[in-house]
Structure formats: C-alpha cells, structure tokens
C-alpha positions as CSV (number, residue, x, y, z in Angstrom):
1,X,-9.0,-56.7,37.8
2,X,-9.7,-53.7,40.1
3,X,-13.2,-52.7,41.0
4,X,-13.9,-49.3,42.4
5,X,-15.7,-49.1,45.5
6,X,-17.5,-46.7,47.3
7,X,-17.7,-46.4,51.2
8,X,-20.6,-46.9,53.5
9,X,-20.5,-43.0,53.9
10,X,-20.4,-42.5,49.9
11,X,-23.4,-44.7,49.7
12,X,-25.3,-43.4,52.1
13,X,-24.7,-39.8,50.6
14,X,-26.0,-41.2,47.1
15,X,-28.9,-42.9,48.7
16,X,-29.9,-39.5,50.9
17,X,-29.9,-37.4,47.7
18,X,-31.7,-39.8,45.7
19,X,-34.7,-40.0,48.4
20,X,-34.7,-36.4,48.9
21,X,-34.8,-35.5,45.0
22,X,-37.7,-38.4,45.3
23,X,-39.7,-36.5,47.9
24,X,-39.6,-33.6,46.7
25,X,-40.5,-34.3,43.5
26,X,-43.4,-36.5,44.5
27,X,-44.7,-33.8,47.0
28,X,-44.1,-30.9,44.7
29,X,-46.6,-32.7,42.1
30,X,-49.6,-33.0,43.8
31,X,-49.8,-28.9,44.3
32,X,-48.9,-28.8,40.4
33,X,-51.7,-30.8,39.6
34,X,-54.5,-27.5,41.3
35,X,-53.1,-25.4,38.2
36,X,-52.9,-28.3,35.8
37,X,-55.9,-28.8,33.0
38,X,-58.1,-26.7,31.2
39,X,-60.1,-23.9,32.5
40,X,-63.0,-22.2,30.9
41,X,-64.6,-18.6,31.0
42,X,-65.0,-15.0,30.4
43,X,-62.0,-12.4,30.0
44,X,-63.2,-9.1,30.1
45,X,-61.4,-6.0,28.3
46,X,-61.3,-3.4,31.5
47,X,-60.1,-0.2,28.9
48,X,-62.9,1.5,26.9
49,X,-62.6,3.0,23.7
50,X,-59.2,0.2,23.2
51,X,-59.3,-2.8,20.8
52,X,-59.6,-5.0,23.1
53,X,-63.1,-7.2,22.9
54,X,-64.7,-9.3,25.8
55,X,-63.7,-12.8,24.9
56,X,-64.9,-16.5,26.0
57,X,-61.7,-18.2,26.2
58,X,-60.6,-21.3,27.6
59,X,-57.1,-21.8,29.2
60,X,-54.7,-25.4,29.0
61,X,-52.4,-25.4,31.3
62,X,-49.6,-27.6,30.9
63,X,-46.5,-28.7,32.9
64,X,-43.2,-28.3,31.0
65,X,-40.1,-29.7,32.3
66,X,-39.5,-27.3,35.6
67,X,-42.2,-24.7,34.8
68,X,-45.2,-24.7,32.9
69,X,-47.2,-23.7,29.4
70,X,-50.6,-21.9,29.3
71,X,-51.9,-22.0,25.7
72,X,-55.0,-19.7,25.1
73,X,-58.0,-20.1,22.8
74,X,-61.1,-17.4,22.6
75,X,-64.3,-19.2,21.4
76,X,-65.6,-17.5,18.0
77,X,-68.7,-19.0,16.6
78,X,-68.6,-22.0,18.8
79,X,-64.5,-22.9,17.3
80,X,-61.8,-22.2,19.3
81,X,-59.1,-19.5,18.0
82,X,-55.5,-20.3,19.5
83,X,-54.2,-16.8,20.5
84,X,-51.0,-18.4,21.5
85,X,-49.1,-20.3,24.2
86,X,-46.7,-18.9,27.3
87,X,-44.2,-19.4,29.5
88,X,-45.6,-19.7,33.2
89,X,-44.2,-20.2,36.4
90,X,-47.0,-21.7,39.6
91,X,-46.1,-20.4,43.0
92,X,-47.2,-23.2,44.9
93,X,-47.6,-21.4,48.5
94,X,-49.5,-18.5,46.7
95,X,-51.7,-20.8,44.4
96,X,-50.5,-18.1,41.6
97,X,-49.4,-18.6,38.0
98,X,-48.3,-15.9,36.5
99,X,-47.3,-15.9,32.4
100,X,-45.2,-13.6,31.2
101,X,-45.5,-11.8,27.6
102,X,-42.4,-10.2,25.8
103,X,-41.9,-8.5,22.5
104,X,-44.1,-4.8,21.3
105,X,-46.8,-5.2,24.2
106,X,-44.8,-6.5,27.5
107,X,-47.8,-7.8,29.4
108,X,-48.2,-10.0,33.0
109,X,-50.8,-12.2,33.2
110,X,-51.4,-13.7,36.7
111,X,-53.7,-16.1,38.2
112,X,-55.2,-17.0,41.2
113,X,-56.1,-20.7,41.9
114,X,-58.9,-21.6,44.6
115,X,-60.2,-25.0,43.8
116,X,-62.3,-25.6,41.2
117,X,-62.3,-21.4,40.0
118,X,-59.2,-19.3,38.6
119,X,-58.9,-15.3,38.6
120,X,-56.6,-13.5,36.7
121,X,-55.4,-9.9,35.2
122,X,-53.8,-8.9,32.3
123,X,-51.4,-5.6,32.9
124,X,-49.6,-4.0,30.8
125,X,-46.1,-3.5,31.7
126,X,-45.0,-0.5,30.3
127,X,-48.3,1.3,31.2
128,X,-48.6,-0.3,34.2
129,X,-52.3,-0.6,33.2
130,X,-54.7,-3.2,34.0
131,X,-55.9,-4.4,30.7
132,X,-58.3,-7.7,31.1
133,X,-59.9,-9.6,34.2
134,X,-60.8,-13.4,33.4
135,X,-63.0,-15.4,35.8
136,X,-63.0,-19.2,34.9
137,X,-63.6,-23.0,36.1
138,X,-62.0,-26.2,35.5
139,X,-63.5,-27.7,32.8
140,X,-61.2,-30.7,33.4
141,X,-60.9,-32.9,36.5
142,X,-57.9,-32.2,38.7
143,X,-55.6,-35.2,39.0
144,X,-55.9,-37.5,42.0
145,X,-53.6,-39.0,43.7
C-alpha cells in the first residue's frame, strides 16, 4: 500500500505557518481583551432642539469571529433598554473601535480606549454632524493573561 509523504521542506513549511498563525493569534488577543467587556456611562445628545435625549447607557463589547459586537442598552428607571447591537471593528495600534450604522440614519460611532475609561462620538454621516459624546468606565475587569 502506498503512503504519501511529505518532505523535510514540506514539513517545515506546515510547521512555520502553523506557529506563525499561533503567534499571531495569541499576541493579537491580549490587545483585544482592552476593548473587551462592558463599559458604563453618560452619552450626551450634542444637537439642541433634536430628539435626541441624554442617556445612561452601558456598552458590551463582544468579540465575534474576526471582528467584534457592541450591543447598547440606556438605563430607564434603573432597567436597561437594549437599543440594539453592531458591527465593530478595534484598531489595535489606535486603541479605537469604531461601529458602523447603516440603513435611514447612516451613523459612525467611534471609541477611544485608554485603560480603564472609553470616549466616543456619534456622527452622522450624511450630515457630517456630530450627534452624541459618551464618556464611560469598565464596569468589568479586563482579562489577564
């Protein structure tokens, strides 16, 4: 019976990819886990006379296979409201998630990460107006590794 074999080269290819796909996984998560969790605070409505409200909200970030989720909730009467959940993408060198909204209303959310605290806007695409600042902490430990 025959038995395929592969050459030293072959194999050392195979091994090379699989240790490099290892690393960089392993170091990419790490920098992940800073955006990871929930964060808690106040998102303020920066356009008078609008519908938007100041809100208390808290933010769940999520990983999700490549990229990641944020769901948002605004507090009303002490019980959270889900507003929905997005489609986010973390620059890792920036420290910088930024959530993207489609549909009537094409909005750009986007984050800042330093530590323990996140930043973030809300602009309206089409208007190219700023339309909410939030300022919130971790309300969850960040993993350790």
């Amino acid at each position: 019976m025959y038995a395929p074999t592969m050459s030293s080269s072959s194999i050392r290819v195979v091994v090379g990819a699989v240790l490099f796909t290892t690393l960089s996984v392993a170091s990419a998560t790490p920098d992940a886990d800073a955006v990871i969790g929930a964060w808690e605070g106040e998102s303020k409505c920066t356009v008078p006379d609008s519908p938007c409200r100041d809100e208390h909200a808290i933010y769940t970030v999520k990983q999700d296979g490549g990229g990641f989720t944020m769901q948002a909730d605004k507090v009303v009467s002490g019980e959270r409201v889900n507003m929905g959940t997005l489609p986010c993408r973390y620059d890792l060198a920036g420290k910088r998630l930024t959530c993207v909204v489609d549909g009537a209303k094409p909005a750009d959310w986007e984050f800042v990460i330093a530590g323990e605290a996140m930043t973030g806007t809300l602009t309206l695409r089409t208007e190219h107006q700023l339309y909410r600042r939030v300022q919130a902490r971790r309300t969850t430990p960040a993993k350790k590794r």
